[in-house]
C-alpha distance (Angstrom), angle and dihedral (degrees) to the residues before:
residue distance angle dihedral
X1 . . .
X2 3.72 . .
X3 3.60 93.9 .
X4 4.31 87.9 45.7
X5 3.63 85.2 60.2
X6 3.81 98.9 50.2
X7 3.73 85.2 52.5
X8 3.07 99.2 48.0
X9 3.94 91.4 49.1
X10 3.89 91.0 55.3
X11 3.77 87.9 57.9
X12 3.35 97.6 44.8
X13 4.25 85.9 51.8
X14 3.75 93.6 44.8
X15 4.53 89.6 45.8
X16 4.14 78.1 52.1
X17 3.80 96.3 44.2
X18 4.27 86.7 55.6
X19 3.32 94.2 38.7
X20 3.72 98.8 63.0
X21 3.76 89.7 36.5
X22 3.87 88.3 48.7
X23 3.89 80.8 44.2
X24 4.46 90.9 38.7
X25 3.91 81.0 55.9
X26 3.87 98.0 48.4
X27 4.11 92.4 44.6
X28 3.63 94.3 47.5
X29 4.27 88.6 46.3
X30 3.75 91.3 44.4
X31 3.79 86.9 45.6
X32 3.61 92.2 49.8
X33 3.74 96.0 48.0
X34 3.53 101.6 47.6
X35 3.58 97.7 92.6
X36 4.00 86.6 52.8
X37 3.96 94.4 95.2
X38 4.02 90.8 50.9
X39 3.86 94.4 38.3
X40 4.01 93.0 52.0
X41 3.92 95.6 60.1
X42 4.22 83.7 66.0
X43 4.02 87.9 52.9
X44 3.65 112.8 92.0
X45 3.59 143.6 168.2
X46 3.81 122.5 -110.1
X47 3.93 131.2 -144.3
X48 3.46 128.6 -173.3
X49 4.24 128.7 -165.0
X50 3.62 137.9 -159.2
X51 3.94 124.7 -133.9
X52 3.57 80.3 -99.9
X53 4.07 100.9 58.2
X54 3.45 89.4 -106.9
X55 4.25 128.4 137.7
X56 3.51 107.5 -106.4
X57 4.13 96.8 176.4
X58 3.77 147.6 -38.3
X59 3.64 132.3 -122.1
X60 3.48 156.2 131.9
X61 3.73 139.6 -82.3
X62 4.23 142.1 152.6
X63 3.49 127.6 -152.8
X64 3.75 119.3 -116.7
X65 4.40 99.9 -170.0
X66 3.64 132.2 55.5
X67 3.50 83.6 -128.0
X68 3.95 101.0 68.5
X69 3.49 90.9 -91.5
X70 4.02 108.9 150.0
X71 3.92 152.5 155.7
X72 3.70 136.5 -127.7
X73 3.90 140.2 150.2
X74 3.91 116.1 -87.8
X75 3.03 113.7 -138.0
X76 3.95 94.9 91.1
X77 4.22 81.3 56.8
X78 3.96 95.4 68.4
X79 4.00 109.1 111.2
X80 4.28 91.8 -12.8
X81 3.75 116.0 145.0
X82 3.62 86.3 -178.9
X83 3.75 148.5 44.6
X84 3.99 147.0 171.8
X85 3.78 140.1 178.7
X86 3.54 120.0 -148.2
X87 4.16 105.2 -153.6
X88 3.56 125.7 -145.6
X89 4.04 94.9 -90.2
X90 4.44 87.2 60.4
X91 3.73 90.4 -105.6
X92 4.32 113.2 131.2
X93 4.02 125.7 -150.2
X94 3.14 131.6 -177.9
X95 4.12 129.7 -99.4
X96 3.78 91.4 -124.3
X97 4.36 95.5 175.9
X98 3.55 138.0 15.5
X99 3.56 104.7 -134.5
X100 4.27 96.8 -165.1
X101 3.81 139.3 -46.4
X102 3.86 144.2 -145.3
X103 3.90 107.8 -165.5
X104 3.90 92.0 178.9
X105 3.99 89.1 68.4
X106 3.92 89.8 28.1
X107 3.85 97.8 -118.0
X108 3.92 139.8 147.0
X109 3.44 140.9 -175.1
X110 3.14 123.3 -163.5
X111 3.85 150.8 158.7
X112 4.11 129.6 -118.0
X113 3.57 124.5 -155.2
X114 4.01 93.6 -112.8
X115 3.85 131.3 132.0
X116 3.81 88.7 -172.8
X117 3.97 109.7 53.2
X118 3.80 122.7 150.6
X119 3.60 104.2 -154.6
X120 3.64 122.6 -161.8
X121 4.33 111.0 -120.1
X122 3.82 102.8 -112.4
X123 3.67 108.1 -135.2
X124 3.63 127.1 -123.2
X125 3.25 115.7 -152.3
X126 4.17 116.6 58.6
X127 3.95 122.6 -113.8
X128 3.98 115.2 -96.6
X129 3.89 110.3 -120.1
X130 3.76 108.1 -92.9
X131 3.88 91.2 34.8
X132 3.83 121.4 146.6
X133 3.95 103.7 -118.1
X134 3.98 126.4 171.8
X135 3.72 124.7 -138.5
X136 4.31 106.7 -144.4
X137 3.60 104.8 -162.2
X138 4.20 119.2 -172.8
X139 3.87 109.7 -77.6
X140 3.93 125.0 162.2
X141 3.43 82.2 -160.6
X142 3.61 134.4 76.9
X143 4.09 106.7 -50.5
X144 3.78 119.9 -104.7
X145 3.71 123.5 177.9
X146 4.05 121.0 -153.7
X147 3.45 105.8 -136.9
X148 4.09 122.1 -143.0
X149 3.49 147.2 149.9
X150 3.43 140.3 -81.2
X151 3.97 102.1 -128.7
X152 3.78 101.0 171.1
X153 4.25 134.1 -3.9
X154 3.34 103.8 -159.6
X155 4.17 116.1 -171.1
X156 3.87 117.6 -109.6
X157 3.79 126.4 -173.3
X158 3.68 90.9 6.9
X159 4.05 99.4 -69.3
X160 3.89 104.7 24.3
X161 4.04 120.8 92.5
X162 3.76 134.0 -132.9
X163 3.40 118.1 -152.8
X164 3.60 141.7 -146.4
X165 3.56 118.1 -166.9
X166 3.59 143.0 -170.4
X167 3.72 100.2 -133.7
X168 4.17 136.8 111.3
X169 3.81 108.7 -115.6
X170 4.07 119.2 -177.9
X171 3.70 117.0 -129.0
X172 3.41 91.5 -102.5
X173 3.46 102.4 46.4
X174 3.87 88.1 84.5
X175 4.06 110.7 136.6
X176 3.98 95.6 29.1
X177 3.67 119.0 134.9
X178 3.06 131.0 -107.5
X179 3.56 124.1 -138.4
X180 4.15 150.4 -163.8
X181 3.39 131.4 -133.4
X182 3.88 96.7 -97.7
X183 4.79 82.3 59.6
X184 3.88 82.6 -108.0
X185 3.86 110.7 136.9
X186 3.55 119.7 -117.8
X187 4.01 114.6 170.3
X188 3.92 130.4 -2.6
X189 4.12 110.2 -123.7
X190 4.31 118.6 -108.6
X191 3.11 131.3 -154.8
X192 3.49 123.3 -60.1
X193 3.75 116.2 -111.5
X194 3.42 84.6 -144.5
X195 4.34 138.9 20.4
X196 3.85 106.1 -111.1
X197 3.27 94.3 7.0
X198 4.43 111.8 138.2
X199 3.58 91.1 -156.1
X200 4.02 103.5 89.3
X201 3.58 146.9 162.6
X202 4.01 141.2 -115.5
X203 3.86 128.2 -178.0
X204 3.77 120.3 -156.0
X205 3.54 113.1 -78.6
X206 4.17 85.0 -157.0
X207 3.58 83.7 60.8
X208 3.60 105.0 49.6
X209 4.23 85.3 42.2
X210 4.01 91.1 56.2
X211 4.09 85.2 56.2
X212 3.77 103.1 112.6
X213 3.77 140.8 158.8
X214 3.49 123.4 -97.7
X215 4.01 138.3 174.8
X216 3.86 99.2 -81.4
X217 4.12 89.2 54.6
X218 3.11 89.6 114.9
X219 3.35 104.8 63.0
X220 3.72 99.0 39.1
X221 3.22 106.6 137.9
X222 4.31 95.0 -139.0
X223 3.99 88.2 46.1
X224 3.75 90.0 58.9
X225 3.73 85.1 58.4
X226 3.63 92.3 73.9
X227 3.62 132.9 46.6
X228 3.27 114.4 -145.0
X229 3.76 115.4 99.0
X230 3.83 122.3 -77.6
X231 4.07 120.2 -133.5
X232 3.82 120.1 -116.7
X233 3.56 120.6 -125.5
X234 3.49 123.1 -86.7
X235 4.02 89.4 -132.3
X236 3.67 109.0 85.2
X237 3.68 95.4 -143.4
X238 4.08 91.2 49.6
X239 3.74 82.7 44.8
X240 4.11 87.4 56.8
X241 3.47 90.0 52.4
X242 3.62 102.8 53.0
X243 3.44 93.7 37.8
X244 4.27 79.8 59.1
X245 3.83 91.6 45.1
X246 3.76 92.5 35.1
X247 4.60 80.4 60.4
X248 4.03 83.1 64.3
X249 3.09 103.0 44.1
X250 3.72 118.1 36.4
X251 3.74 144.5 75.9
X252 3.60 112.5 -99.8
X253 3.45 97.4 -118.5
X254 4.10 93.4 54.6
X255 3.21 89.8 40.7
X256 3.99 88.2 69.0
X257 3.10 93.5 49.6
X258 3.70 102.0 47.9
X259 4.38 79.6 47.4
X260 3.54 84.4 54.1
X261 3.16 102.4 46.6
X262 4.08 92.1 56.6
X263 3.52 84.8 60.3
X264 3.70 91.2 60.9
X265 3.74 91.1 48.0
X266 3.44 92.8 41.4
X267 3.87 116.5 29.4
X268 3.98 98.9 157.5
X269 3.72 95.1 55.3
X270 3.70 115.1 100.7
X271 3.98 92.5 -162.2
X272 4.10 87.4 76.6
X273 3.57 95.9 52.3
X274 3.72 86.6 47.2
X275 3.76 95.1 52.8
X276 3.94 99.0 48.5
X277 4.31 90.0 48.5
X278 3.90 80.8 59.6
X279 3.46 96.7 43.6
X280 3.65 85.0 48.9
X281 3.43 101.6 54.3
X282 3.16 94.0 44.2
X283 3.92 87.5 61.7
X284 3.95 91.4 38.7
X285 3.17 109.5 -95.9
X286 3.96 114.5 127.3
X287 3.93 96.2 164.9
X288 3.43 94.5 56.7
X289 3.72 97.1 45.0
X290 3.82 94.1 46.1
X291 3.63 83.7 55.6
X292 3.45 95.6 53.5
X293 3.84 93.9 52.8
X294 3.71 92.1 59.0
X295 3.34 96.1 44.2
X296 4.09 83.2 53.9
X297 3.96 87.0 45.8
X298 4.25 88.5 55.2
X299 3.72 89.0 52.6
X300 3.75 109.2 29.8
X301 3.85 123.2 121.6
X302 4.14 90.3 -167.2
X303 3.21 101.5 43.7
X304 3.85 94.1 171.2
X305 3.61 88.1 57.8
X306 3.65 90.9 46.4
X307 4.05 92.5 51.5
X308 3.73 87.5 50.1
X309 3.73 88.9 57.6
X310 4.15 96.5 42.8
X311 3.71 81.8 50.1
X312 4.04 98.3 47.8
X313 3.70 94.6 49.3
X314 4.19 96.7 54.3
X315 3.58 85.3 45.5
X316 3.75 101.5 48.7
X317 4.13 90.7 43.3
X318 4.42 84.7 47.5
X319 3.92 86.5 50.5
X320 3.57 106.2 36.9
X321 4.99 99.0 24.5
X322 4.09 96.8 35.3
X323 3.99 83.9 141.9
X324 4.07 87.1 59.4
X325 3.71 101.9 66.0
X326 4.15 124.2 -166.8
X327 2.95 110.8 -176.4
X328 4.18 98.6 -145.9
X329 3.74 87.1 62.1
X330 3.73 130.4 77.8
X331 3.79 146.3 140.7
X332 3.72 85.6 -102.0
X333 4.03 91.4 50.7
X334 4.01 88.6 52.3
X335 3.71 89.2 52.9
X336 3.12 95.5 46.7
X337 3.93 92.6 60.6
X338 3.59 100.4 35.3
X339 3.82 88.6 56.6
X340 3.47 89.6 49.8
X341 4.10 91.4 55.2
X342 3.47 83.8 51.1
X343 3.68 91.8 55.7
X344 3.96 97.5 52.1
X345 3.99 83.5 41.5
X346 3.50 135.6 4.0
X347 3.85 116.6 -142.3
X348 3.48 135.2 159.1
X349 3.68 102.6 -122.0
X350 4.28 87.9 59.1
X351 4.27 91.7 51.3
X352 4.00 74.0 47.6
X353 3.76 95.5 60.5
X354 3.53 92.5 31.2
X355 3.65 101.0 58.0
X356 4.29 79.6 49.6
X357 3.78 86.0 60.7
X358 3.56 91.1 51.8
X359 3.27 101.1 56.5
X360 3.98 98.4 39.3
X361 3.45 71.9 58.9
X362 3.76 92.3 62.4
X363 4.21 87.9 -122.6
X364 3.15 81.4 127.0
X365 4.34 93.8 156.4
X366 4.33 82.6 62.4
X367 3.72 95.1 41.3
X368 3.71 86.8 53.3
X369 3.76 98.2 44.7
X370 3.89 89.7 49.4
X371 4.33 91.2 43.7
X372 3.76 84.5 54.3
X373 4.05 95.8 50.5
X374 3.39 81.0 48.5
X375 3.52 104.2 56.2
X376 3.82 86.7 63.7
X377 3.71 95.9 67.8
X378 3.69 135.2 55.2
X379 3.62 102.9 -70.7
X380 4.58 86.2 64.7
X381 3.72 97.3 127.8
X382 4.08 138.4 117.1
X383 3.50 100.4 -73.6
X384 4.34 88.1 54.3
X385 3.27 90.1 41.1
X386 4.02 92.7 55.3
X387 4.09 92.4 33.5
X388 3.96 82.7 63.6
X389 3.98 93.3 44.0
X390 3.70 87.3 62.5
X391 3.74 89.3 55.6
X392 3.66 89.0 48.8
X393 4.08 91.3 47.9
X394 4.36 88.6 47.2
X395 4.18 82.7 52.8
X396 4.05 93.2 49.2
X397 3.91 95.4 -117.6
X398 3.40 106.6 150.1
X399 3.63 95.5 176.5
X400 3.82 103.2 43.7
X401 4.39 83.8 47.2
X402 3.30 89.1 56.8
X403 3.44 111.3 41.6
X404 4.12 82.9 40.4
X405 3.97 83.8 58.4
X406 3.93 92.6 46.5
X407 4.28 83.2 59.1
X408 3.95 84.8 47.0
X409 3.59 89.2 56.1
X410 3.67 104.3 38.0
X411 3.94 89.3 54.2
X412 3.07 87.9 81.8
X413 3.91 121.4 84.6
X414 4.09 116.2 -128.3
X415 2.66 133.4 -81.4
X416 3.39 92.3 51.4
X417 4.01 121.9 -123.4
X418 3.53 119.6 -156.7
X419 4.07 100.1 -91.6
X420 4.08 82.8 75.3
X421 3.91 88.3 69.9
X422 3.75 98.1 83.2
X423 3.62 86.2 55.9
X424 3.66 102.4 40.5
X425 3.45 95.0 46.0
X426 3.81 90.5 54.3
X427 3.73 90.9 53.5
X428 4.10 92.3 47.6
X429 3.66 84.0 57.9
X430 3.84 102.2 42.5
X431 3.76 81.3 48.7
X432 3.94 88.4 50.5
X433 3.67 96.3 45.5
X434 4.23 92.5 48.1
X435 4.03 86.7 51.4
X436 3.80 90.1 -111.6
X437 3.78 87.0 141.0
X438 3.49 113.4 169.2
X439 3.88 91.9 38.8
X440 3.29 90.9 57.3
X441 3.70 87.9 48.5
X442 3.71 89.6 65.9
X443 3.78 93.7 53.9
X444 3.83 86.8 48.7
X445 3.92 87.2 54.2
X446 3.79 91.0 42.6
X447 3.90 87.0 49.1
X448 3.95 82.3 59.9
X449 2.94 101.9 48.7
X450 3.74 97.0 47.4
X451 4.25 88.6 49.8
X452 3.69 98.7 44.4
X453 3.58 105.3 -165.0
X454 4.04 97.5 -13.9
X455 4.07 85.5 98.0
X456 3.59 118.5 105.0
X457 3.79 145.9 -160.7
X458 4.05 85.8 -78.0
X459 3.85 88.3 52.9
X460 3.46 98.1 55.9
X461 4.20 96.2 36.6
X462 4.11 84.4 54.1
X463 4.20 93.0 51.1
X464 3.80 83.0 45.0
X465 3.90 93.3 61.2
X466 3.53 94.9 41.2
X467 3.75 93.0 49.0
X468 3.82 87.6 52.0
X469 4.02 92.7 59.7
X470 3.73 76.8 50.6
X471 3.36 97.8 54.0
X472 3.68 92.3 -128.3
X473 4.00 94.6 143.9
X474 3.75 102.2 171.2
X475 3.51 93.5 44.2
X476 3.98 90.8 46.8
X477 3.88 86.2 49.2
X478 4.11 92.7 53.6
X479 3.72 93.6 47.8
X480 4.00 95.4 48.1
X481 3.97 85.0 40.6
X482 4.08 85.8 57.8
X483 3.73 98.5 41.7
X484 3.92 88.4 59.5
X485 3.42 91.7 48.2
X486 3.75 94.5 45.3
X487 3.89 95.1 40.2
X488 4.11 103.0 23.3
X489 4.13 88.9 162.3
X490 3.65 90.3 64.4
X491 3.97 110.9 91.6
X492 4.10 92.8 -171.9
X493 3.91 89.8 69.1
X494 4.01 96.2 44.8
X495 3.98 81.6 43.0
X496 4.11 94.0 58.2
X497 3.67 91.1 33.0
X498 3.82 84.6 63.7
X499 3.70 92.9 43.8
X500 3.55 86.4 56.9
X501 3.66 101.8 45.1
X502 3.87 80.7 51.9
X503 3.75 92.4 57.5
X504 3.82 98.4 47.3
X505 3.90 89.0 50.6
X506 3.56 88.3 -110.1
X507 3.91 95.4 142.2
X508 3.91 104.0 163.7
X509 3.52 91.3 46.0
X510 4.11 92.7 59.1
X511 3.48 93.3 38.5
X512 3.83 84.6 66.2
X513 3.32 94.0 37.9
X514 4.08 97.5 55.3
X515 3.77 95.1 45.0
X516 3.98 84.2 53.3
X517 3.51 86.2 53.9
X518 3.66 94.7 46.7
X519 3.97 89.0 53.8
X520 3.79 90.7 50.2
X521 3.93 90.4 47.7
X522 3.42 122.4 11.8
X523 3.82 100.4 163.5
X524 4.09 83.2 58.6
X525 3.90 118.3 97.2
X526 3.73 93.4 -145.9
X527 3.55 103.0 77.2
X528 3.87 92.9 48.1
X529 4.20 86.8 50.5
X530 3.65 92.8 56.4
X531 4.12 103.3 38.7
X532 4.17 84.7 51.7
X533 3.76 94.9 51.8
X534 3.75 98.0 43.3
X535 3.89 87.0 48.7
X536 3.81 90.6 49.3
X537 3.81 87.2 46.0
X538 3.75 79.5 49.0
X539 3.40 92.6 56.0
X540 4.12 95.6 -121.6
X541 3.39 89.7 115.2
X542 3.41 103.3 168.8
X543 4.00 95.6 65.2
X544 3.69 86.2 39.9
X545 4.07 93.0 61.3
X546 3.32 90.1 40.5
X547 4.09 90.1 57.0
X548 3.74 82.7 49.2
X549 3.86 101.9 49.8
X550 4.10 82.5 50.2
X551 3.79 91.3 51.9
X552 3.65 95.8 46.8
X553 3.99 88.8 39.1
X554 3.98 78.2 63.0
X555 3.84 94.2 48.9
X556 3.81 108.2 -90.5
X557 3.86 108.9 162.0
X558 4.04 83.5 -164.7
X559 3.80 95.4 57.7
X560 4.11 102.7 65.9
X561 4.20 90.6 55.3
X562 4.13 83.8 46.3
X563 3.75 94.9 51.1
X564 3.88 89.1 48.6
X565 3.67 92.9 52.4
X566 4.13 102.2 48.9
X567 4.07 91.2 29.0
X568 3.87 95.4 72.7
């Protein structure tokens, strides 16, 4: 009986022992899952749309900021124009921004147009392997987590983990969170590598949080997959530079909006206000940009700077749009606000775009006189010493231009890289133009050489005149050869190639030539001129007054003193 008892007493222990394990188990699952109601109203479902309307996928996603602020996979992102989350509660908002992206690990965050978010706390510490986790998926029901274990954390990106779980995800459960015991959210699930299976995989929520947006955004090459419009950084200086990258890279018409929206963000900055007026002008609207640059004058904390650029834009769009008139802009209104920049603070770069003013003015005696103070400070280089060459051309001094365009030149170190063409090219043709041919050959040659094979048919035709002048009749004869080949549409080159051929005796040669040109232009008098005088020349006369009657017919002054000389 005794020894009954004791058994009897050992069961009874050991039924005790599983019951408050049994019971251990239940408390600690209970615990666990007590968050689950709360947690669930941050799980959502996610929709993406093609240009067309069209579903492009499904997932899943949570938010992780009061603010809207929250994290899916992207895949669904690639070529949407549109997306929605539909909470807990049924009701949808819109994604309104994606925040930043990582399409190697298949992750997005992104921000919904909600006031009312309940984001999930993102923990910050990573789950020990052989940790109890729980998967939430998306349920408008009443929340229930599937619990699993944490197999393996593997480290990512030098301090994030990757987990591999032992857990039962459905297919569509892709982009749920997954969470600790303490409802804290530690990873966001992948895909499976295969349906059914119960080994599964979590990324690092932390990671996926610490995605942000900064100022090359825009030309990320995974954001461009997607359509929908991509955050600006919260940093104003990032913000600068995407908006700069963002100019290079966008459409026009989300480009505005992504201007736009920096004004939002940043109301008080005058930069914004500066950037839409030259968006605007560019797309022809003065008012609006005018009003823009006051606006940027009422909250500017450089005003100088700001001045500068009120006074840059109106003279850029009176340079570059003098067949679009408004009438509250001028030359005189730029110079007006440049000199008052200069006024609250005098910098080099404003007397820059002053003296410009002056001599779009035509003043060209005090755009000269401030180009030469300036070519004693910092800013003496090619383009200054150009800038006052044109001042020098305006005032007919031949001398002082050229000598000015020698200095342009000879800024420049040797051998010379391509930004010396502007400057050569302008010497060539002040060489040209004061019958300094073969000098200005050498230029032309130098221009050449400097632009590889960026010279065209007009190139060659323009070394060909000057090497004329020169005398330089081989030279002149390979040029015009090359500009017919390169250009064989154009009649004016197979016209002066004939003319040449003409002069060096070469009669054959232009005959061929002119009747080219007649083929490529036969409502043109010049083709006509030529074939009758090298026929004449020929001695076949009679064709070659015939081509001269036609040309003349079409109104060549030439042709009448022609048909005098080979009639007789």
């Amino acid at each position: 009986m005794t020894q009954d008892k004791h058994i009897n007493m050992k069961r009874w222990q050991l039924l005790m022992v599983l019951l408050i394990l049994h019971l251990s188990m239940f408390f600690t699952s209970a615990e666990a899952q007590s968050w689950a109601s709360k947690a669930a109203k941050s799980v959502f479902t996610l929709k993406t749309f093609a240009p067309d309307g069209s579903l492009i996928a499904s997932s899943t996603g949570f938010f992780v900021s009061e603010k809207g602020d929250a994290m899916s996979i992207f895949t669904p992102f690639i070529n949407a124009q549109r997306a929605v989350i539909i909470d807990a509660s049924g009701k949808e908002y819109a994604v309104d921004r994606i925040i930043s992206a990582n399409e190697m690990y298949d992750v997005v965050k992104f921000r919904v147009a909600s006031k009312n978010a309940e984001p999930l706390e993102v923990a910050t510490t990573q789950a020990a392997n052989g940790s109890e986790v729980w998967m939430l998926p998306y349920s408008t029901k009443k929340a229930n987590g599937v619990k699993g274990t944490v197999q393996k954390s593997e480290t990512i990106l030098d301090q994030y983990a990757y987990y591999t779980l032992s857990l039962s995800m459905a297919d569509n459960a892709v982009g749920s969170p997954l969470l600790n015991a303490n409802g804290q959210v530690i990873g966001m699930m992948q895909p499976a590598a295969q349906s059914g299976s119960t080994t599964n995989y979590a990324i690092s929520a932390a990671y996926v949080n610490s995605l942000s947006a900064n100022g090359f955004s825009p030309s990320d090459a995974t954001l461009k997959k997607t359509h929908i419009k991509i955050a600006l950084p919260e940093d104003k200086d990032q913000a600068q530079l995407a908006l700069f990258m963002a100019g290079n890279t966008m459409d026009p018409a989300h480009y505005a909006e992504l201007v736009d929206e920096y004004i939002k963000q940043f109301p008080n900055a005058a930069d914004g206000y500066i950037t839409r007026a030259q968006f605007n002008v560019y797309h022809d609207k003065f008012a609006a940009a005018d009003a823009d640059m006051q606006k940027a004058i009422s909250v500017s904390d450089a005003l100088d700077d700001t001045y500068y650029n009120y006074a840059r834009i109106i003279y850029q769009k009176e340079i570059y749009m003098q067949d679009k008139p408004y009438e509250a802009w001028s030359l005189d209104k730029a110079l007006e606000h440049i000199r008052h920049s200069i006024e609250i603070n005098p910098q080099i770069a404003y007397t820059h775009l002053e003296a410009q003013i002056l001599f779009a003015k035509k003043e060209y005696t005090e755009a000269g006189q401030l180009f030469e103070q300036l070519l004693q400070t910092d800013l003496r280089g090619a383009e200054l010493f150009y800038e006052n060459a044109r001042c020098k051309e305006m005032l007919e001094d031949t001398t002082a231009y050229l000598a000015l365009l020698d200095s342009a030149v000879n800024a420049n170190s040797r051998p010379f890289l391509r930004e010396a063409a502007p400057y050569i090219w302008a010497r060539a043709t002040a060489l040209y133009n004061t019958g300094k041919y073969r000098q200005a050959v050498l230029d032309f040659n130098e221009y050449e050489k400097v632009m590889g094979n960026q010279v065209n048919a007009n190139f060659y035709y323009i070394r060909e005149q000057a090497e004329l002048g020169g005398r330089q009749f081989q030279q002149a004869l390979e040029d015009i050869r090359k500009a017919t080949e390169m250009a064989p549409e154009e009649f004016i080159y197979w016209a002066e190639r004939a003319s040449l051929e003409i002069r060096v005796s070469m009669t054959d040669d232009a005959i061929r030539s002119a009747q080219t040109c007649i083929n490529v232009a036969p409502d043109e008098s010049d083709g006509y001129l030529f074939l009758g005088l090298a026929q004449c020349l020929k001695n076949n006369k009679a064709e070659g007054l015939r081509n001269l009657n036609i040309a003349k017919e079409k109104g060549n002054e030439q042709a009448d003193a022609l048909i005098q000389k080979y009639a007789q």
